[in-house]
N, C-alpha and C positions, 0 to 999 in steps of 0.2 A: 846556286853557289853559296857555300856555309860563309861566315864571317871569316875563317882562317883562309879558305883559297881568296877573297876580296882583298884581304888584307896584303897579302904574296902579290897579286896581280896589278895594284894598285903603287906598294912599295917598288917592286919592277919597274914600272913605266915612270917612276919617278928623276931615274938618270938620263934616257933617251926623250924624255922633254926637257929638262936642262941644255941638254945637246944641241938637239932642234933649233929652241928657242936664245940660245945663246947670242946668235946675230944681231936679235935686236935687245940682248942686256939684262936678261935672262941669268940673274946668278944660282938660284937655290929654287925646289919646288920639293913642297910635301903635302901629305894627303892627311884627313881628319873625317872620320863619319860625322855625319850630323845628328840628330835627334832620330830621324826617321832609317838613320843606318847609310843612307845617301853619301856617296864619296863628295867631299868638297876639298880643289888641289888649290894649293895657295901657291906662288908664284912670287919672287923676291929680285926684283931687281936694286939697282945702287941708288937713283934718287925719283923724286917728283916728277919731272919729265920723263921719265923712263917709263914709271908707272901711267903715268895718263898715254902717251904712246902706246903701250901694249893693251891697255884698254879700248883704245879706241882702232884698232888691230881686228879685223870683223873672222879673217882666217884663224886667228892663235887657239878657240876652244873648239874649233872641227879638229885642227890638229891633236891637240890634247886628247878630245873623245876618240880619234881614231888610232892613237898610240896604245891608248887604254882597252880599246875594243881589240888590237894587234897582241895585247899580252893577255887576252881570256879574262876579261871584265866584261860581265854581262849584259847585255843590249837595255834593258830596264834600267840598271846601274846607270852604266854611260850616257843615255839620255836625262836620268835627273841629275847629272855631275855640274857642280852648281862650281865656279872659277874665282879666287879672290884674288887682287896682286897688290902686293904689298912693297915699300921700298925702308931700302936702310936711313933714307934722311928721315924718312916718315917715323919710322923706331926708334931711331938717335932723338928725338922731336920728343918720341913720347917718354921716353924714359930718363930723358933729360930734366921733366917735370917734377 
């Protein structure tokens, strides 16, 4: 898989894990390769609690890797797909500074 079909496969599954994920607060998800090329999706929910809840969530990155793996993201890929979750109190916090 070149970087441009990663790229497609990875941008795809980024609205059906918002979806998914939405129940438990789930607002925004986007992907960013790492150094090694490795997809890593960040995940935005509204505060503190939310983030450490979905953290602590042991289902949320099987889901993830099998959304990814459903829209032709590569089995190598998907297994090093590395999960950040990030919240808007936590960016309002930072940018507040």
């Amino acid at each position: 898989m070149d970087d441009d079909q990663l790229r497609r496969a990875a941008d795809a599954a980024m609205l059906p894990i918002v979806a998914s994920l939405g129940a438990v607060g789930v607002l925004e998800a986007h992907w960013l390769p790492d150094r090694a090329g490795d997809p890593v999706v960040w995940i935005r929910v509204q505060d503190e609690a939310g983030r450490v809840a979905v953290e602590s969530y042991s289902w949320v990155l099987p889901q993830v890797q099998a959304m990814l793996m459903r829209l032709g993201l590569a089995p190598e890929k998907v297994l090093a797909l590395r999960m950040e979750v990030t919240s808007g109190e936590a960016e309002d916090r930072l940018f507040a500074e």
